[in-house]
C-alpha positions as CSV (number, residue, x, y, z in Angstrom):
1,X,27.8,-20.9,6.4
2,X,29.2,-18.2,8.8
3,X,30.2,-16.3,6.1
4,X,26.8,-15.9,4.5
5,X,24.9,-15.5,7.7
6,X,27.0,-12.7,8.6
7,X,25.6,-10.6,5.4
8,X,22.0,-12.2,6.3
9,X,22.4,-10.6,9.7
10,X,24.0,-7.5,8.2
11,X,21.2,-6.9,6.3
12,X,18.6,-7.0,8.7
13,X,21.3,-4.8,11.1
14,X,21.6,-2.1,8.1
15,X,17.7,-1.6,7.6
16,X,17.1,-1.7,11.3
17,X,19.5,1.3,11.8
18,X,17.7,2.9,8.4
19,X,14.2,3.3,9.3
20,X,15.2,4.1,13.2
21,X,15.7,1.4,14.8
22,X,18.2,0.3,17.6
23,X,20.1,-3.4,17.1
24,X,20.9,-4.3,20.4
25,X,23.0,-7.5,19.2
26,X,23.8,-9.6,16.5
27,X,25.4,-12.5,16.2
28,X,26.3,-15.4,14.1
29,X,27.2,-17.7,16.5
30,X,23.8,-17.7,18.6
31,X,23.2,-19.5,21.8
32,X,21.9,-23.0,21.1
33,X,18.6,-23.1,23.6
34,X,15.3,-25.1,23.1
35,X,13.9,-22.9,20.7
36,X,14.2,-22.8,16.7
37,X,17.7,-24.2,15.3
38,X,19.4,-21.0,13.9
39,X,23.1,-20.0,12.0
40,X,22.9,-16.0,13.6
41,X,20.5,-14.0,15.9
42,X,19.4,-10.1,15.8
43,X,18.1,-8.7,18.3
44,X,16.0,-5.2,17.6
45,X,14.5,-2.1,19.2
46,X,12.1,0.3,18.2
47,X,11.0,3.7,19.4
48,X,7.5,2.9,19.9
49,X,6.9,6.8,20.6
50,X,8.8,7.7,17.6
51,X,6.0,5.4,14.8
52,X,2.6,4.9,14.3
53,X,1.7,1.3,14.7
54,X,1.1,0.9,10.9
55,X,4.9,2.9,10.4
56,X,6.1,0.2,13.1
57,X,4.2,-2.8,11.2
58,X,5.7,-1.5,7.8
59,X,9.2,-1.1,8.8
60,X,9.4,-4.5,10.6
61,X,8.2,-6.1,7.1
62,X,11.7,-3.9,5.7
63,X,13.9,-5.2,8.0
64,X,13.1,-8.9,8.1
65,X,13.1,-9.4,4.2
66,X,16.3,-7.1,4.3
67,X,18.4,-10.6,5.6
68,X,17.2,-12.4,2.8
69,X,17.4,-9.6,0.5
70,X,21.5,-9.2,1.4
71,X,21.8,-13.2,0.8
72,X,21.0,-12.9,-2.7
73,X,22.8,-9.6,-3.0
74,X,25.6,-11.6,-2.0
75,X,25.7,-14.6,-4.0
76,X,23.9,-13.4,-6.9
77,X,21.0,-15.2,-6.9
78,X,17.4,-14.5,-6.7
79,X,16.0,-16.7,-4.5
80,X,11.8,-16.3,-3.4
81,X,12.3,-15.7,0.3
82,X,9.5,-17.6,0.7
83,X,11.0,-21.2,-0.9
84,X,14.2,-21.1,1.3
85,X,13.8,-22.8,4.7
86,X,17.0,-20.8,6.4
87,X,14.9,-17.7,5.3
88,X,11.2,-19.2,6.8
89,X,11.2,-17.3,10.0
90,X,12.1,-14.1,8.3
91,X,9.5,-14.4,5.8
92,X,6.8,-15.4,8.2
93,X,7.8,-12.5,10.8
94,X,7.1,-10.2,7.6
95,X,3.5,-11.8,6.4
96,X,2.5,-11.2,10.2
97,X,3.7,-7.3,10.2
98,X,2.0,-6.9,6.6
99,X,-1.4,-8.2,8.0
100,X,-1.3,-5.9,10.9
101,X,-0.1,-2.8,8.6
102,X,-2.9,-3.4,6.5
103,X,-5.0,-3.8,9.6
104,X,-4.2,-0.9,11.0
105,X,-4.5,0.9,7.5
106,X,-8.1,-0.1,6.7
107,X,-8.9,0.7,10.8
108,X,-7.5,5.1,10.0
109,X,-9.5,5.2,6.6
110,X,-12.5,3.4,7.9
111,X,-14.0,6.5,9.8
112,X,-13.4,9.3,6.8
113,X,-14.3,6.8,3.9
114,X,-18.1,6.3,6.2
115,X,-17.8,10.1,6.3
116,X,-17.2,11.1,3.2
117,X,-19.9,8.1,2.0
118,X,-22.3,9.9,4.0
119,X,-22.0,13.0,2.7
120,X,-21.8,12.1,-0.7
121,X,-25.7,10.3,-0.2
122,X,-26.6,13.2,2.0
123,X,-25.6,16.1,-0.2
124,X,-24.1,15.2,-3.5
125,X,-22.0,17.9,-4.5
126,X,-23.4,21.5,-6.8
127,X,-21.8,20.1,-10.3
128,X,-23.5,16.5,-9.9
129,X,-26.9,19.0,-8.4
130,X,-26.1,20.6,-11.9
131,X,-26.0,18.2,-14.2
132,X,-29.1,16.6,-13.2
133,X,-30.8,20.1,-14.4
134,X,-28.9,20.1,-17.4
135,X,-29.9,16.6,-18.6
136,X,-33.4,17.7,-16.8
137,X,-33.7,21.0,-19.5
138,X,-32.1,18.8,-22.3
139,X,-35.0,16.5,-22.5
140,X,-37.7,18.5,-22.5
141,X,-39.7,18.8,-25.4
142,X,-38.8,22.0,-27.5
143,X,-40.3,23.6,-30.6
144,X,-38.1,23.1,-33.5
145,X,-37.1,26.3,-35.2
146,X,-37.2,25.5,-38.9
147,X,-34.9,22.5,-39.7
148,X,-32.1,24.1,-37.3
149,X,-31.7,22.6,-33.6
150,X,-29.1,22.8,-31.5
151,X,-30.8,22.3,-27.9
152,X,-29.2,18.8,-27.1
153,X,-26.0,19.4,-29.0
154,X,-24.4,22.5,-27.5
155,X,-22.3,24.9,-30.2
156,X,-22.9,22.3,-33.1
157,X,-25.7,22.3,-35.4
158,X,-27.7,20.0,-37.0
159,X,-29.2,20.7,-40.3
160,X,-31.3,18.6,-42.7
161,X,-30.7,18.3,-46.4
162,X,-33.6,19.8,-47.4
163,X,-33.9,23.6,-45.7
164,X,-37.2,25.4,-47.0
């Protein structure tokens, strides 16, 4: 078991070092205290002034699937994180920092999508202003010169079978 815990852990150390974090230790033989039964611990550190909180949110979700992920690089088998118990805290740790990320990403484009909604119903934009005249001018009633028009159809023409 130590074998494949150390590339679990290695995983998670890797992608931790990747997207900036700091591993301040790792370990496969983890203290045994009153807590969760586990085969390795990581312990992490991020930068909080070097992410956003959705950047933060996002790269937590990389680095606790990354232990599973070097599992099944490992062995060669592709497990769903989410069906192996070892694997349960890992994937749970990054369903949490997904739902946060997302959060946090609907909370930044909440303000300019009401903004831009508003101005859209406000002022909609010259071509839509244009249109409306066009289709305004196309339906109005027009005198029909000979059997020729061409008023709603632009640059083709329409012309009956029988021309006088």
């Amino acid at each position: 078991m130590s074998e494949i815990s150390a590339y679990h852990e290695a995983g998670h150390a890797f992608i931790a070092i990747y997207v900036g974090a700091r591993v301040r230790s790792v370990t496969i033989e983890p203290d045994w205290d009153d807590g969760p039964e586990r085969y390795a611990d990581i312990q992490v550190e991020w930068p909080l002034d070097h992410f956003t909180e959705r950047e933060l949110h996002e790269k937590s979700v990389l680095v606790a699937l990354a232990g599973p992920v070097a599992e099944m690089i490992h062995s060669g088998e592709p497990y769903h994180p989410g069906f192996v118990a070892e694997w349960a805290a890992d994937w749970k740790l990054a369903w949490e920092a997904a739902a946060v990320s997302q959060l946090t990403k609907v909370r930044e484009l909440l303000p300019r999508k009401q903004k831009a909604v508003a101005e859209e119903v406000t002022m909609p934009k010259k071509p839509v202003r244009q249109k409306c005249q066009a289709a305004k001018e196309a339906v109005k009633p027009r005198k029909m010169n000979g059997n020729r028009m061409n008023v709603l159809f632009g640059d083709r023409e329409l012309v009956s079978s029988s021309e006088n």
